[in-house]
N, C-alpha and C positions, 0 to 999 in steps of 0.2 A: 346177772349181768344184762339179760334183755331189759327189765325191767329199770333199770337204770338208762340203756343208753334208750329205750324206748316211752320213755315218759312221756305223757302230752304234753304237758310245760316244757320239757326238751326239745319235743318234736317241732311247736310252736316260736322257740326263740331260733330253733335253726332256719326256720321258713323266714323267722323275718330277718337276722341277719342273711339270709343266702339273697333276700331284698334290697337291704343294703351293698352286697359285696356277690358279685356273682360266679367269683373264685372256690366260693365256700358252696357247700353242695345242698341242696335241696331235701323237703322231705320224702321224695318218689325218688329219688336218686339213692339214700340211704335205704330206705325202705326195698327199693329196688335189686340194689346188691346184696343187701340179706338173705333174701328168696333165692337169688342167685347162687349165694354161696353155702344155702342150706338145703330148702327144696329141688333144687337144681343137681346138685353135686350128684354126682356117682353114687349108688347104693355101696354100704361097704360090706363087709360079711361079718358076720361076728358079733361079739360083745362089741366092735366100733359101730355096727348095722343099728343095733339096739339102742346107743347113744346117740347116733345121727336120728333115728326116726323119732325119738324124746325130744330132741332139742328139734326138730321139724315141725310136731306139735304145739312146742311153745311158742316158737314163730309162729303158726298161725293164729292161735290164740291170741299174741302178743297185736299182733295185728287187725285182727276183730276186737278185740279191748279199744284199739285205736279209733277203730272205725264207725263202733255205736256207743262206747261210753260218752256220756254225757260232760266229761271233765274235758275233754279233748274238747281242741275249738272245731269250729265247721269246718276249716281250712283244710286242716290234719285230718279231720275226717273223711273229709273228699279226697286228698291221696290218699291216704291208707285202702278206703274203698277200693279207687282205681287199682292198686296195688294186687289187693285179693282176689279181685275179678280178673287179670291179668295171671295171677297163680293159679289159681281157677281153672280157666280155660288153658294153659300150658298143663294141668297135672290130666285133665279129660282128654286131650291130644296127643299128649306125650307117650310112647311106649314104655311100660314099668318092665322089668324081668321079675317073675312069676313070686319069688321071695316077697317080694314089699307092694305087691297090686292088693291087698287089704288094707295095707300102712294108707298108702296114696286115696283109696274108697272113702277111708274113713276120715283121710284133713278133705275131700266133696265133701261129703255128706256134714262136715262142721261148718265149712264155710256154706254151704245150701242154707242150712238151717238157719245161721245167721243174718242170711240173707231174705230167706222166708219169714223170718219171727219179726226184723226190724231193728234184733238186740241180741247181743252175746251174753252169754253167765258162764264164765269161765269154772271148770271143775274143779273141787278142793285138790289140794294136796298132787295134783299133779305131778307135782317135778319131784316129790319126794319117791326117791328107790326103796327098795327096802335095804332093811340092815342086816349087816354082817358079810362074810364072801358070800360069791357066788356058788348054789349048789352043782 
């Protein structure tokens, strides 16, 4: 689903229509309440804790694809940047409770890197879980 509503060519026509029509929202606006309603949210406990901090990853990653792959225009790039740097400094400031202050280290130290190298390489198979239930 990120991957869809997060496309660059997506990300791209919404900045120009939001140029056109200034009803229609931005790509730091979109981008914006993402973080908001992912990195942001409440830590949950549980199997929901584990899913929330998976799709928190993907968000940041989804967001660094943004901000140095090469298919994105420079436009998209420059918000998305803003955007990271912006999660960035809110996850280095923000108090974690002691459960997910490794989760939170380690989207730093992705986005550092990212920002240190120039360019993201996002990890295979990421989003895949394993199979079968839960042990």
């Amino acid at each position: 689903m990120l991957s869809l509503l997060l496309a660059p060519g997506r990300m791209a026509r919404l900045q120009q229509q939001h140029a056109a029509n200034s009803a229609i929202p931005d790509t730091s606006t979109v981008l914006t309440a993402i973080v908001d309603w992912t990195l942001k949210a409440a830590p949950q406990a549980g199997l929901a804790g584990e899913i929330q901090q998976r799709i928190d990853l993907l968000v940041v990653e989804h967001l660094l694809r943004l901000s140095y792959d090469d298919v994105a225009v420079p436009e998209t790039q420059a918000r998305a940047r803003a955007v990271a740097r912006e999660a960035l400094a809110w996850m280095k400031t923000a108090p974690h409770p002691a459960g997910v202050q490794s989760h939170y280290r380690y989207l730093i130290e992705t986005i550092d890197k990212a920002n240190s190298d120039g360019k993201f390489e996002r990890r295979k198979n990421v989003a895949q879980m394993p199979p079968g239930a839960p042990i």
